[in-house]
KEDOMAR-227323 format. One line per 8 residues: number of its first residue (from 1); their letters; for each residue x, y, z of C-alpha. Coordinates in steps of 0.1 Angstrom, whole numbers, plus 2048, in hexadecimal, padded with zeros to 3 digits. Example, Ala and Ser with C-alpha at 12.3 -4.5 7.8 and 13.67 -1.06 7.14 Angstrom:
BEGIN
1) as) 87B/7D3/84E  889/7F5/847
***
This chain:
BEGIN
1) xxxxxxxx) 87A/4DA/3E5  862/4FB/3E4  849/4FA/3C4  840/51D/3BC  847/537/3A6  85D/554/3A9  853/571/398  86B/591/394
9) xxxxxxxx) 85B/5B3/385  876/5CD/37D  866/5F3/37D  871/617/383  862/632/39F  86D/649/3AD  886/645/3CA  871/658/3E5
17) xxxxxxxx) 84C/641/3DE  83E/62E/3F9  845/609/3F6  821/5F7/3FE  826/5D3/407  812/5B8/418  821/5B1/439  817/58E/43C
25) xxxxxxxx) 826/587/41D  846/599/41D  861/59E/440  873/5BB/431  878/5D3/416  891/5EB/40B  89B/608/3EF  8BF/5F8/3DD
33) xxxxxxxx) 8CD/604/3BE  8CB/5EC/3A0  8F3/5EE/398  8F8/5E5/3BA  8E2/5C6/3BF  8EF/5B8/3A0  90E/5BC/3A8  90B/5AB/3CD
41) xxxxxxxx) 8F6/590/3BC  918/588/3A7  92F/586/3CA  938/56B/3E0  92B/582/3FE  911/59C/3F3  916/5B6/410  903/5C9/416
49) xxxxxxxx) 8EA/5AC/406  8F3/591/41C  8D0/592/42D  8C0/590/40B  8AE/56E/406  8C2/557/3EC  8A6/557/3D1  8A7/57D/3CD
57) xxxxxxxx) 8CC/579/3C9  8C6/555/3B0  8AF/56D/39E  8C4/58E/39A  8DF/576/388  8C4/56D/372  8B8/58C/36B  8DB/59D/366
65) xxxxxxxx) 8E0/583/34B  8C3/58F/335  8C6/5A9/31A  8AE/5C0/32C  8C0/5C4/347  8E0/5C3/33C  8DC/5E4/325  8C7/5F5/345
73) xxxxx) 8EA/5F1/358  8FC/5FC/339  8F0/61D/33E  8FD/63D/354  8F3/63E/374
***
């Protein structure tokens, strides 16, 4: 059993910024739309999410279930 913790930031940027990550920290990164993640993170399969470790999915349930969230999704696209 791993002991660490998980945090999870939710922001906004623009679409076309440069992600800047640590390399040795982190295998891969990608752009995904927030309606879309949360909605994989609810399905038995998340394609196109399927490569997407099980914590981020663990943690975009949780986060879908707060009120935050929940009115951010709410909105128009």
């Amino acid at each position: 059993m791993e002991n660490e913790i998980c945090p999870v930031y939710v922001g906004f940027c623009d679409s076309d910024q440069e992600i800047v990550f640590n390399k040795e920290e982190v295998e891969a990164i990608t752009w995904v739309s927030s309606r879309a993640f949360f909605k994989a993170c609810d399905q038995a399969t998340n394609t196109p999410f399927e490569l997407f470790s099980p914590w981020s999915l663990m943690e975009g349930r949780l986060l879908k279930a707060t009120s935050l969230i929940s009115q951010l999704l709410r909105k128009p696209a």
